[in-house]
C-alpha positions, 0 to 999 in steps of 0.5 A: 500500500505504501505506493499509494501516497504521497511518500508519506510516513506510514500512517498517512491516510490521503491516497494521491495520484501517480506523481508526474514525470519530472520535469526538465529544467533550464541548464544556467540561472536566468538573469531575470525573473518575475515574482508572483508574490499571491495574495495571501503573501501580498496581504497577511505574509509580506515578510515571506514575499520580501525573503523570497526576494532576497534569496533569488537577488542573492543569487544574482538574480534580478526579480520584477514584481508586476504592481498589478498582480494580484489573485491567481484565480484558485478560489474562485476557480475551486468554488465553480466560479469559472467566469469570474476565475477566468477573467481573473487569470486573464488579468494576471497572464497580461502582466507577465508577458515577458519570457521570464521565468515566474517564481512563487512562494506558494506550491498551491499558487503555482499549481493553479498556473501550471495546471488549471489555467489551461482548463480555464482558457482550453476554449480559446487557442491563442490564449491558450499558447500563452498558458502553455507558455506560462506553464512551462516557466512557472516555478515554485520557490524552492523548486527553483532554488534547488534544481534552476539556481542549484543552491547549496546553503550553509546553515549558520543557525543553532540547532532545531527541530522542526516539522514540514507541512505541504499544501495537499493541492501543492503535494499533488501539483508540483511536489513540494513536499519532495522539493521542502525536504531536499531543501531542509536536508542542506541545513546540517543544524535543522532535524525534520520530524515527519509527523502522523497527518503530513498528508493530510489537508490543514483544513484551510482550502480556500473558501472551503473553510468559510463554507464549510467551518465545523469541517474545517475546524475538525481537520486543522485541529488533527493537524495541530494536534499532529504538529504539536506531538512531534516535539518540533520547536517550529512548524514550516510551509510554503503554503500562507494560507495553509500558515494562516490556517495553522497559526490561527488555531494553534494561537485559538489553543494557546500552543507556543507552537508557531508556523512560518513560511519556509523563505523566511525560514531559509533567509534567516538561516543561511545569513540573512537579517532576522 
């Protein structure tokens, strides 16, 4: 049975689809990217828009943050607001019209991009060209890192114990659980617990906890309950709506325990200011 999940520890319970053939990735650094910092990160996480910043400028990289951006469309998208969610993503394939790659500090974001626009814009081939051709340069933040600008960090932090958490829509779409533990995996001083609902939703999902709160209540409270019996002193992701999710109730239990967003985490860890 273990080949049906998400290469999950033992007891993970969301069943997943076959993971997608790898992907080929450009041989040298680009000069130049585009950051699409989401909404999320843009409203309630900017510190983790600002890290992810500082570690692609850091590797010679110049970064573009189109002003205009702002929502990939996945709410609407999820919630069966087609109409809305297309002019939506119509809006944000205007800003980035430049051959530049597109880094986002979000799996679940970068999924939408990747995956869902063509079904938005499936009806209109030359617009579809372009979402092919956004597709194909898309990235998520620590995908990039890892396997475009081939970091090795040195890790100048104390030691730490910490437990990742991945988007499921982020697992599923661009296998940032593999990408978040390869990058952790460099810093000699930070110990990943795997936890019992690693596969699992947070519970968040977008509207889904608006319309469905006694639900989504119950999840992230195994989540936390998971998270907290780990004895990890910090919980990562590369998901803020996941972060808010998780963070919210972890403060509504009065736990110490607190999440952070993954950029922010490798930024202070590897030299960059608290």
């Amino acid at each position: 049975m273990s080949e049906l999940f998400y290469n999950a520890v033992p007891n993970a319970t969301r069943v997943a689809p076959p993971l997608p053939v790898p992907r080929i990735y450009p041989t040298q650094k680009p000069a130049k990217v585009y950051l699409f910092g989401t909404c999320v990160v843009d409203l309630f996480f900017p510190e983790a828009g600002m890290d992810a910043i500082h570690l692609l400028e850091r590797e010679g990289i110049e970064v573009d943050y189109p002003q205009g951006q702002s929502c990939c469309g996945q709410p609407a998208y999820t919630s069966g607001y087609t109409e809305q969610a297309r002019a939506v993503a119509r809006s944000q394939l205007a800003l980035f019209a430049e051959d530049y790659p597109v880094v986002v500090p979000s799996g679940s974001c970068a999924g939408m991009l990747r995956e869902h626009y063509e079904d938005l814009f499936k009806d209109e081939p030359e617009t579809l060209k372009r979402v092919h051709a956004l597709a194909e340069r898309t990235f998520e933040l620590t995908e990039f890192l890892l396997f475009v600008c081939k970091v090795q960090f040195k890790d100048h932090g104390a030691p730490v114990k910490v437990a990742l958490h991945t988007s499921c829509s982020a697992r599923r779409e661009m296998n940032t659980h593999l990408h978040g533990r390869e990058m952790l995996a460099q810093l000699s001083n930070v110990e990943r617990i795997d936890h019992s609902h690693e596969s699992e939703c947070c519970g968040f999902g977008g509207t889904f906890s608006v319309r469905m709160p006694d639900i989504s209540g119950a999840m992230v409270a195994d989540k936390t309950r998971s998270l907290i019996e780990t004895g990890a002193h910090q919980v990562l992701t590369a998901d803020c709506g996941c972060l808010m999710n998780i963070n919210g109730s972890l403060e509504k239990q009065k736990q110490s325990l607190r999440g952070q967003h993954l950029a922010s985490f490798l930024w202070q860890r590897t030299g960059g200011e608290q």
